[in-house]
N, CA and C atoms as an extended XYZ file, in Angstrom:
399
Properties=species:S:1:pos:R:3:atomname:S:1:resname:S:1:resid:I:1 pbc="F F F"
N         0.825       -1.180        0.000 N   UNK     1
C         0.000        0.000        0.000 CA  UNK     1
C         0.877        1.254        0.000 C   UNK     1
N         1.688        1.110        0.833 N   UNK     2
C         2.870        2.635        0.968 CA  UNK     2
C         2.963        2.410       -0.371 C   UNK     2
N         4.161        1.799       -1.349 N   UNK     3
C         4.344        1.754       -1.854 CA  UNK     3
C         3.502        1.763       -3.290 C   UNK     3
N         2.372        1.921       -3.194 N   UNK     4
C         1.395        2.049       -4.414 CA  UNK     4
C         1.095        3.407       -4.642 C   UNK     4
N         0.822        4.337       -3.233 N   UNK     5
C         0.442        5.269       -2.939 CA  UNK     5
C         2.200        6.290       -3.079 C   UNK     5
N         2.938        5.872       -2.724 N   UNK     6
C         4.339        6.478       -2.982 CA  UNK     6
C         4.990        6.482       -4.441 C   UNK     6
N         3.704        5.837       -5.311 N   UNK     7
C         4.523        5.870       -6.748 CA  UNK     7
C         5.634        4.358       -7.257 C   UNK     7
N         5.891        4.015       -6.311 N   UNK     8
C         7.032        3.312       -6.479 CA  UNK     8
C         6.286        1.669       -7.395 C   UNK     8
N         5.447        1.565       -6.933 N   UNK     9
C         4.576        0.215       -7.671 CA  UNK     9
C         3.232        0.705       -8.323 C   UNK     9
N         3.093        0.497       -9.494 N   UNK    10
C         1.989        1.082      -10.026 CA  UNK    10
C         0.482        1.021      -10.034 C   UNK    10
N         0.473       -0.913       -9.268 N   UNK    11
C        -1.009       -0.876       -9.411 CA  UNK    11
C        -1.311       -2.169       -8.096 C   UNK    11
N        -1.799       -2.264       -7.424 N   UNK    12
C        -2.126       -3.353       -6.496 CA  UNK    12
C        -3.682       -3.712       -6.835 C   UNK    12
N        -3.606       -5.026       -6.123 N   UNK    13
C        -5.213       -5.290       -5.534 CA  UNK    13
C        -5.347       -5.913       -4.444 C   UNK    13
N        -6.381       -4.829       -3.549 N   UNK    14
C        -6.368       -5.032       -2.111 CA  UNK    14
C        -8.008       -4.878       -1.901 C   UNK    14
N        -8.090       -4.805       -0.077 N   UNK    15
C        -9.575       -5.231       -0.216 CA  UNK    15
C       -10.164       -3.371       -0.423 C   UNK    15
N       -11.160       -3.303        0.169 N   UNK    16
C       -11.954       -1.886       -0.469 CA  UNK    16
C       -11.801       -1.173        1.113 C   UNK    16
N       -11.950       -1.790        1.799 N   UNK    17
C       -11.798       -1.210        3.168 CA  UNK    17
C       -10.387       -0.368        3.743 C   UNK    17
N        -9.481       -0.854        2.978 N   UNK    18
C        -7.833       -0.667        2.825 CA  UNK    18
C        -7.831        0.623        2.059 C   UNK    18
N        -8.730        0.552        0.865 N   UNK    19
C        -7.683        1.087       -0.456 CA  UNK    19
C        -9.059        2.189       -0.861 C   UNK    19
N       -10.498        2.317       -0.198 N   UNK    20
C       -11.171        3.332       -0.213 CA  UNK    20
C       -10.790        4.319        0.318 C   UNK    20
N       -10.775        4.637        1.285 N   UNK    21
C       -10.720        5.775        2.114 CA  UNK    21
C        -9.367        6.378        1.274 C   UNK    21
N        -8.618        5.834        1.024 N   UNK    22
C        -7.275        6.691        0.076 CA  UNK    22
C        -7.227        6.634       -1.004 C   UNK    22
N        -8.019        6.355       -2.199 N   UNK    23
C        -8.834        6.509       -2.799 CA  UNK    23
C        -9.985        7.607       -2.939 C   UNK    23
N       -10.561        7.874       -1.880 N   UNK    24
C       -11.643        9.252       -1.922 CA  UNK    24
C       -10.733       10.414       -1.203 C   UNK    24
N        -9.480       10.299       -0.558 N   UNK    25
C        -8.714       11.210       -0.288 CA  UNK    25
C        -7.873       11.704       -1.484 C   UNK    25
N        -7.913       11.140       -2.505 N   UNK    26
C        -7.143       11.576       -3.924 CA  UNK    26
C        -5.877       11.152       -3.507 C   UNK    26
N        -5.696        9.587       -2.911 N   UNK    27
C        -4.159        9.697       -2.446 CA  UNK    27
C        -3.930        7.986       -3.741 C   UNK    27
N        -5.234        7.691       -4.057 N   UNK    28
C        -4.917        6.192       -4.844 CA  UNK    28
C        -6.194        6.486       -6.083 C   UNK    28
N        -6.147        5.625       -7.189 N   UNK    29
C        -7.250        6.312       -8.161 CA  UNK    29
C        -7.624        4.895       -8.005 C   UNK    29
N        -8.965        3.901       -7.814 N   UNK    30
C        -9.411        3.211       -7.659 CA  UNK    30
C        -9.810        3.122       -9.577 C   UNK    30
N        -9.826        1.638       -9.452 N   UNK    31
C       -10.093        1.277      -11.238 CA  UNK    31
C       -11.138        0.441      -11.687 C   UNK    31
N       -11.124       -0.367      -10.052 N   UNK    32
C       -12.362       -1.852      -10.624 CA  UNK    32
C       -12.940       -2.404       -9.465 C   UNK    32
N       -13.595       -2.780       -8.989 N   UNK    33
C       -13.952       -4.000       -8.098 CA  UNK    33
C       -13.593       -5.491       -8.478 C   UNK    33
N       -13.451       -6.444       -8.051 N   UNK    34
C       -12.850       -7.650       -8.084 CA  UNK    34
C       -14.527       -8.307       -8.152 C   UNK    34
N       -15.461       -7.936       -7.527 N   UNK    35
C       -16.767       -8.994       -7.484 CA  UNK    35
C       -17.368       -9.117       -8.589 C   UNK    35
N       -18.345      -10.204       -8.685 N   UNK    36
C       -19.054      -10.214       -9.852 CA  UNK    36
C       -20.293       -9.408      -10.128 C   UNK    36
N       -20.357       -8.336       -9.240 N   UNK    37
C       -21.349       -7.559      -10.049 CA  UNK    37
C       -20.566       -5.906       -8.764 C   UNK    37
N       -21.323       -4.986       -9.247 N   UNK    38
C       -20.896       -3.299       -8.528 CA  UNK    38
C       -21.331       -3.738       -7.147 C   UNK    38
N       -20.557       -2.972       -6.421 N   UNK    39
C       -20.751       -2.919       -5.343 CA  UNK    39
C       -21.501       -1.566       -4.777 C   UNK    39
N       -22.198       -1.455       -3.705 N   UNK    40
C       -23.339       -0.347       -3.186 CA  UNK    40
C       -22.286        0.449       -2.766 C   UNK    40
N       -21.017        0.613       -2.158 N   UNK    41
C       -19.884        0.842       -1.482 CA  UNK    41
C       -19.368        1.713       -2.361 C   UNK    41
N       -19.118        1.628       -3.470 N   UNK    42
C       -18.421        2.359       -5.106 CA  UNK    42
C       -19.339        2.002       -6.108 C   UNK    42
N       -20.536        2.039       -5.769 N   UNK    43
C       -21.419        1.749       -7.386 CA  UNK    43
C       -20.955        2.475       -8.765 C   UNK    43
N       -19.860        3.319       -8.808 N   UNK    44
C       -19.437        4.138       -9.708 CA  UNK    44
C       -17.926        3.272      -10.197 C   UNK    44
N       -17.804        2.354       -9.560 N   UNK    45
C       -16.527        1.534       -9.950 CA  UNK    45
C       -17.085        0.052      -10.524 C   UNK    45
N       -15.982       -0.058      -12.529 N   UNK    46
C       -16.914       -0.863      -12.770 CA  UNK    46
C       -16.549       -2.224      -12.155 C   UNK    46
N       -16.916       -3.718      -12.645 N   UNK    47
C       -16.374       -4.446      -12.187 CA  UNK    47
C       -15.183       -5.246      -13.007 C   UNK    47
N       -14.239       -6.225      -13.078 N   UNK    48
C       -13.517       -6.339      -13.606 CA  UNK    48
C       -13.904       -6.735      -15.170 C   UNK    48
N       -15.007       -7.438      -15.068 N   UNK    49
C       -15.526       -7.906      -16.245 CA  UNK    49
C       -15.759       -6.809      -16.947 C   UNK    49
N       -16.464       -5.756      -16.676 N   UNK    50
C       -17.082       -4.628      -17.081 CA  UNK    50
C       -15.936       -4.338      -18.073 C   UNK    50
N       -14.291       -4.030      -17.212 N   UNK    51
C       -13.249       -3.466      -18.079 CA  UNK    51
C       -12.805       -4.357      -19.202 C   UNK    51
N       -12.692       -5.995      -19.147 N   UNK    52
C       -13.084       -6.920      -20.119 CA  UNK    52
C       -11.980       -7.857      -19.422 C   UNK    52
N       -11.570       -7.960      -18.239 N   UNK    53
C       -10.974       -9.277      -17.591 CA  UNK    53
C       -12.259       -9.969      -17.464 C   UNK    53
N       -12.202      -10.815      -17.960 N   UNK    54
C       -13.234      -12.152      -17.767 CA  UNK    54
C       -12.689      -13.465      -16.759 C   UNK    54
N       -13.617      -13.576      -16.116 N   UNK    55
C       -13.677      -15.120      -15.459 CA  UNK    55
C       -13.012      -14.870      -13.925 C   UNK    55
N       -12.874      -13.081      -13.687 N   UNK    56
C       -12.082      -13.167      -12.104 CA  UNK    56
C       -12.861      -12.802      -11.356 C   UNK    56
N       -12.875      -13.196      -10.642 N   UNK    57
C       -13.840      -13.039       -9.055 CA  UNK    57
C       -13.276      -12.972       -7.943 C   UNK    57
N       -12.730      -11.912       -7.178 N   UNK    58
C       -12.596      -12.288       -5.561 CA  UNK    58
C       -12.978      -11.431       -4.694 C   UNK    58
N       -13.385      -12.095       -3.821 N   UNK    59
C       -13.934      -11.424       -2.519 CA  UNK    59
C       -13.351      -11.426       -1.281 C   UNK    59
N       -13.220      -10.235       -0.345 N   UNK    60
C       -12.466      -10.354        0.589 CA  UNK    60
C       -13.784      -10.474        1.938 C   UNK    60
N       -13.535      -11.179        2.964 N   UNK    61
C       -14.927      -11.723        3.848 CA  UNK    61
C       -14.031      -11.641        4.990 C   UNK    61
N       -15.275      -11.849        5.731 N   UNK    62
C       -15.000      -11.658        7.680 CA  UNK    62
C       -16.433      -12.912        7.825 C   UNK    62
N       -16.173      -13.119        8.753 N   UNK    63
C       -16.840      -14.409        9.386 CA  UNK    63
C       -16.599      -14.272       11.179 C   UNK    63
N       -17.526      -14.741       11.980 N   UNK    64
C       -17.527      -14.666       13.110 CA  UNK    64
C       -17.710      -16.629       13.660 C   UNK    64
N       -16.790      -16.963       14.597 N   UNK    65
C       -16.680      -18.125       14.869 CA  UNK    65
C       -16.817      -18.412       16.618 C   UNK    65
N       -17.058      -19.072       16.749 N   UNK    66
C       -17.469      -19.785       18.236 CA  UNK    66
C       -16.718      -21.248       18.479 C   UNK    66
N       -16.156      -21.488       19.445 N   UNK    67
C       -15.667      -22.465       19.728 CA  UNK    67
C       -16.130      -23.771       19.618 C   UNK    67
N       -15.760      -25.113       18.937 N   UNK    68
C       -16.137      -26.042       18.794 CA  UNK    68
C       -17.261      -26.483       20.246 C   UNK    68
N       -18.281      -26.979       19.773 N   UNK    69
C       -19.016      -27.537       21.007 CA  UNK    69
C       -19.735      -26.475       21.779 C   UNK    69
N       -19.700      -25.240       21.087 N   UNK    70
C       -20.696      -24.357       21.260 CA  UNK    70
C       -22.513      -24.516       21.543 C   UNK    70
N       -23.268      -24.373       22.307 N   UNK    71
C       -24.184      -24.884       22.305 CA  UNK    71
C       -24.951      -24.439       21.131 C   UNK    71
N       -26.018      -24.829       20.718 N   UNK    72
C       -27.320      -24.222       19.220 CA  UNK    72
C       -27.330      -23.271       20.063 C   UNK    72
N       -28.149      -22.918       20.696 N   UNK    73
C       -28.925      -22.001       21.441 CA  UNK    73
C       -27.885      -20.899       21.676 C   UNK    73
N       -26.842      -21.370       22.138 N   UNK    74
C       -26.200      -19.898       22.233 CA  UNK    74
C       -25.351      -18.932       20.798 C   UNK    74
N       -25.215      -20.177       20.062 N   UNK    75
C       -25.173      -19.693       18.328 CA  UNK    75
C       -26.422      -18.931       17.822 C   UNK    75
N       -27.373      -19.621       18.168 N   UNK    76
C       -28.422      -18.981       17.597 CA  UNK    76
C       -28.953      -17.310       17.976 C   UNK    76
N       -28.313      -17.035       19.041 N   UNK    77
C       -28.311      -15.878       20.175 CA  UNK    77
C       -27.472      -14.773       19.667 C   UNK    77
N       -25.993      -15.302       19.523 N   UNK    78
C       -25.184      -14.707       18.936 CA  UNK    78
C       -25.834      -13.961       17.366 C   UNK    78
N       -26.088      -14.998       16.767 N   UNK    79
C       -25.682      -15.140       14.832 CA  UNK    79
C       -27.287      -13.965       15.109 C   UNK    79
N       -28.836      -14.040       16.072 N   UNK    80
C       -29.648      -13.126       16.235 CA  UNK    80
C       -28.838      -11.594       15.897 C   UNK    80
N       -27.932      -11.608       17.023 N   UNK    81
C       -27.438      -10.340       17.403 CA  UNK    81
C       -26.527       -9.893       16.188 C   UNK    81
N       -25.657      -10.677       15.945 N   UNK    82
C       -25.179      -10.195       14.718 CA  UNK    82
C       -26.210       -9.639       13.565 C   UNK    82
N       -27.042       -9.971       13.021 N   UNK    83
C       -28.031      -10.450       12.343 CA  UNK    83
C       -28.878       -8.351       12.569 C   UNK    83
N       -29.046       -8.338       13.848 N   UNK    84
C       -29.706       -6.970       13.978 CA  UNK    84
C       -28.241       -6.287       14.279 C   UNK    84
N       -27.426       -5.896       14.428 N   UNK    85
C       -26.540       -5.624       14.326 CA  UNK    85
C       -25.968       -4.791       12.637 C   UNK    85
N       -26.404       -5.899       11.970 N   UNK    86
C       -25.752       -5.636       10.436 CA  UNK    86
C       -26.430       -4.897        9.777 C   UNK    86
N       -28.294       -5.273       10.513 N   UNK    87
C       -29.242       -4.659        9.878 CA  UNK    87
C       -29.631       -2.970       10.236 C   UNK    87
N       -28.548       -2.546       10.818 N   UNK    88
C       -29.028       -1.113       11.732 CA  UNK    88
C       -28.329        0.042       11.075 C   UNK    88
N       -29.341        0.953       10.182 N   UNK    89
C       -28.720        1.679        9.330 CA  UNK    89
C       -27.493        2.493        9.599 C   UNK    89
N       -27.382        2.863       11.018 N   UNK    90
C       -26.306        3.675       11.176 CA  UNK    90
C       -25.027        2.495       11.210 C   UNK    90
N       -25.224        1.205       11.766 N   UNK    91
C       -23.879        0.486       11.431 CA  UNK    91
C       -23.790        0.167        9.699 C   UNK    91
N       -24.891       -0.240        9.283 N   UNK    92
C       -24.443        0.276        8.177 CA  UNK    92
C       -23.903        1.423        6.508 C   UNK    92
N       -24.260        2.294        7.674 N   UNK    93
C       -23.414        3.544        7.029 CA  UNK    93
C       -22.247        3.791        7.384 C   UNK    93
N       -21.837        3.542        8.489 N   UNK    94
C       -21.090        3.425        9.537 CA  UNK    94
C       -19.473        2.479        8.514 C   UNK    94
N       -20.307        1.510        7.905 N   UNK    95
C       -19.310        0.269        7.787 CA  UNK    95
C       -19.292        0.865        6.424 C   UNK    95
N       -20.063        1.041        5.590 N   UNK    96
C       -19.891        1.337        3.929 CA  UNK    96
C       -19.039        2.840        3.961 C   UNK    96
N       -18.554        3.997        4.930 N   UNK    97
C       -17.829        4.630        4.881 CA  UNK    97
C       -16.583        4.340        4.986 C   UNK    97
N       -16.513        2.886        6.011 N   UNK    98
C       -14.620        2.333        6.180 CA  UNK    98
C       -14.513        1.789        4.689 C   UNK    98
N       -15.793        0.897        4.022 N   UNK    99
C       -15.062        0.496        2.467 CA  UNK    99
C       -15.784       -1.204        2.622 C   UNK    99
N       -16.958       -1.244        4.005 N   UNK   100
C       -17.263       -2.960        4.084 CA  UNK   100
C       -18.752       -2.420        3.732 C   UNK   100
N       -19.132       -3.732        3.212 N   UNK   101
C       -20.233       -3.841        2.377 CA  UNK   101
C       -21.039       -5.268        3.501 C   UNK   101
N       -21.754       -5.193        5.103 N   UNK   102
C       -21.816       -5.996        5.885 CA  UNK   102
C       -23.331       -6.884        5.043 C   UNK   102
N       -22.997       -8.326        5.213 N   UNK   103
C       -24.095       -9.143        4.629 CA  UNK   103
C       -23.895      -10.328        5.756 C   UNK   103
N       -25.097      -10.239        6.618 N   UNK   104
C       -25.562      -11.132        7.220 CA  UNK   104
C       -25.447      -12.270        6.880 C   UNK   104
N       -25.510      -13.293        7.424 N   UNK   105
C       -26.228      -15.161        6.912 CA  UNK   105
C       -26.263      -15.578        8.131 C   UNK   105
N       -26.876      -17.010        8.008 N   UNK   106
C       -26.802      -18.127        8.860 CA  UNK   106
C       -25.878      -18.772        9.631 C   UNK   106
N       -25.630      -19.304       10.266 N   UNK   107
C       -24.269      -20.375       10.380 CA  UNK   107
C       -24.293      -21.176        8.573 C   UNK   107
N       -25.650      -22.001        8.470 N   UNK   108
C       -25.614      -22.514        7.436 CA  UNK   108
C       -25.219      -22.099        6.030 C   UNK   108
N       -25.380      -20.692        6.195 N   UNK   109
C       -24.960      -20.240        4.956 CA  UNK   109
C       -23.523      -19.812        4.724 C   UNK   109
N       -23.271      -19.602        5.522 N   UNK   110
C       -21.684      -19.344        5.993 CA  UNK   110
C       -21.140      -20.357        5.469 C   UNK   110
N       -21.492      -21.897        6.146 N   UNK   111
C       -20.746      -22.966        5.682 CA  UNK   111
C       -20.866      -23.150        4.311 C   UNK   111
N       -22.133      -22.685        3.784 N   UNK   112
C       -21.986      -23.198        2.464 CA  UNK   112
C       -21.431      -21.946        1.546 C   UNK   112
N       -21.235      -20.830        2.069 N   UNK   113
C       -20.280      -20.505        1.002 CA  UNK   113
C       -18.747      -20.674        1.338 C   UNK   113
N       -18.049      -21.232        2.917 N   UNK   114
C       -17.344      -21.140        3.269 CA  UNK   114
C       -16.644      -22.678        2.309 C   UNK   114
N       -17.512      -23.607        1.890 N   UNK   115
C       -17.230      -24.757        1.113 CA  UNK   115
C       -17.053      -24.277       -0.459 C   UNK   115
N       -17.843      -23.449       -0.937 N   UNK   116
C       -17.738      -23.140       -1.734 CA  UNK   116
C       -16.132      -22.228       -2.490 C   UNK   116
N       -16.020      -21.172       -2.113 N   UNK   117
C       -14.986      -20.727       -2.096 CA  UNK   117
C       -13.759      -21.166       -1.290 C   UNK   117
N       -13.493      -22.469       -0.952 N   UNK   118
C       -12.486      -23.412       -0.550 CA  UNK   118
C       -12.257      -24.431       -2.156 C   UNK   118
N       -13.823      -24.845       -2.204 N   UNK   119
C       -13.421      -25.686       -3.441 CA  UNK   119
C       -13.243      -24.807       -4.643 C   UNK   119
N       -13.229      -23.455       -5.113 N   UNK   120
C       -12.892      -22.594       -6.248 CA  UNK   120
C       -11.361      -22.258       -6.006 C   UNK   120
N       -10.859      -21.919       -4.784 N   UNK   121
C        -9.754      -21.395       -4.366 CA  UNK   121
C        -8.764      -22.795       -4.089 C   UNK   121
N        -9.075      -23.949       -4.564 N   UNK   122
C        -8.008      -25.344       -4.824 CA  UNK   122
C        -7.696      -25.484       -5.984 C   UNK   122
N        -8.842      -25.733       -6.581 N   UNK   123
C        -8.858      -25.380       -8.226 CA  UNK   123
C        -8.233      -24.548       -8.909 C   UNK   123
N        -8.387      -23.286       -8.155 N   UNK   124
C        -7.206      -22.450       -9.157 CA  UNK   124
C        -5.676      -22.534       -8.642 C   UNK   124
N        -5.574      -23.063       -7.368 N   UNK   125
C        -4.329      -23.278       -6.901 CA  UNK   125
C        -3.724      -24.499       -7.855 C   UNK   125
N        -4.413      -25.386       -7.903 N   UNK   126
C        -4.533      -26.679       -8.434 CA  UNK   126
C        -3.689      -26.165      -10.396 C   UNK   126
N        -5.086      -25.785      -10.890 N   UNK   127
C        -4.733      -25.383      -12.063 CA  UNK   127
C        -3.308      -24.415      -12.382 C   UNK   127
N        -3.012      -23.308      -11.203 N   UNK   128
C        -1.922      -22.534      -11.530 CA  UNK   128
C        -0.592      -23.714      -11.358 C   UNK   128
N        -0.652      -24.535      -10.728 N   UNK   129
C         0.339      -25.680      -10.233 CA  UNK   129
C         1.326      -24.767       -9.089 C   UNK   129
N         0.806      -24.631       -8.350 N   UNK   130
C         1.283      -23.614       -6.885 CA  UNK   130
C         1.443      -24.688       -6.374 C   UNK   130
N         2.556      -24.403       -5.330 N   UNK   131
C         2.995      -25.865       -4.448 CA  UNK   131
C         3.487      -25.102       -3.013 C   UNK   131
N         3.151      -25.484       -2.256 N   UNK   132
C         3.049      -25.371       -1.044 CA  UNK   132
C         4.776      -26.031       -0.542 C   UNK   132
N         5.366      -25.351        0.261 N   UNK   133
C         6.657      -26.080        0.539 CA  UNK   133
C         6.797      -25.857        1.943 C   UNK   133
């Protein structure tokens, strides 16, 4: 980031929460979003496809976790609170000014995109032939 913003490297990709706020300070010129469609956050930024990279997608996420053997009931208490939490306009104005775009789910849904983007993110590890040492 220093270094993007200092001239010295010309172009990064980082998450929006990082690279907004210096960006609307005129300190970085923002070019694209990484998701597959605009984001509410920069609806004025297109997405990568838009500029004509095809087939890239990434998303940067936060997730909230509880210790194995957690009871239902007290998940369910929590993931409530989160849940009105995300939904409360001032946190979310609050959060779309740092550069986060907050989206609720389930535990269940969590897992299933948390499976999901595990099995996309092997695959391309897989396909680039990246090796772990």
């Amino acid at each position: 980031m220093v270094d993007t913003v200092g001239g010295q490297i010309q172009m990064m990709i980082a998450d929006a929460a990082t690279t907004l706020p210096l960006a609307r300070d005129g300190k970085l010129r923002a070019l694209a979003v990484s998701t597959s469609k605009r984001t509410d956050i920069a609806p004025d930024l297109p997405t990568l496809a838009e500029t004509g990279v095809k087939g890239y997608e990434m998303v940067a996420w936060f997730a909230s976790y509880a210790p194995a053997g957690t009871p239902d009931e007290v998940i369910k208490t929590l993931n409530q609170a989160f849940v009105k939490t995300l939904n409360d306009p001032k946190i979310v104005k609050n959060l779309q000014i740092q550069g986060i775009e907050a989206d609720a789910s389930t535990p269940e849904e969590l897992a299933q995109f948390q499976k999901a983007e595990t099995e996309k993110w092997v695959d391309i590890v897989a396909k680039a032939g990246v090796e772990v040492r």
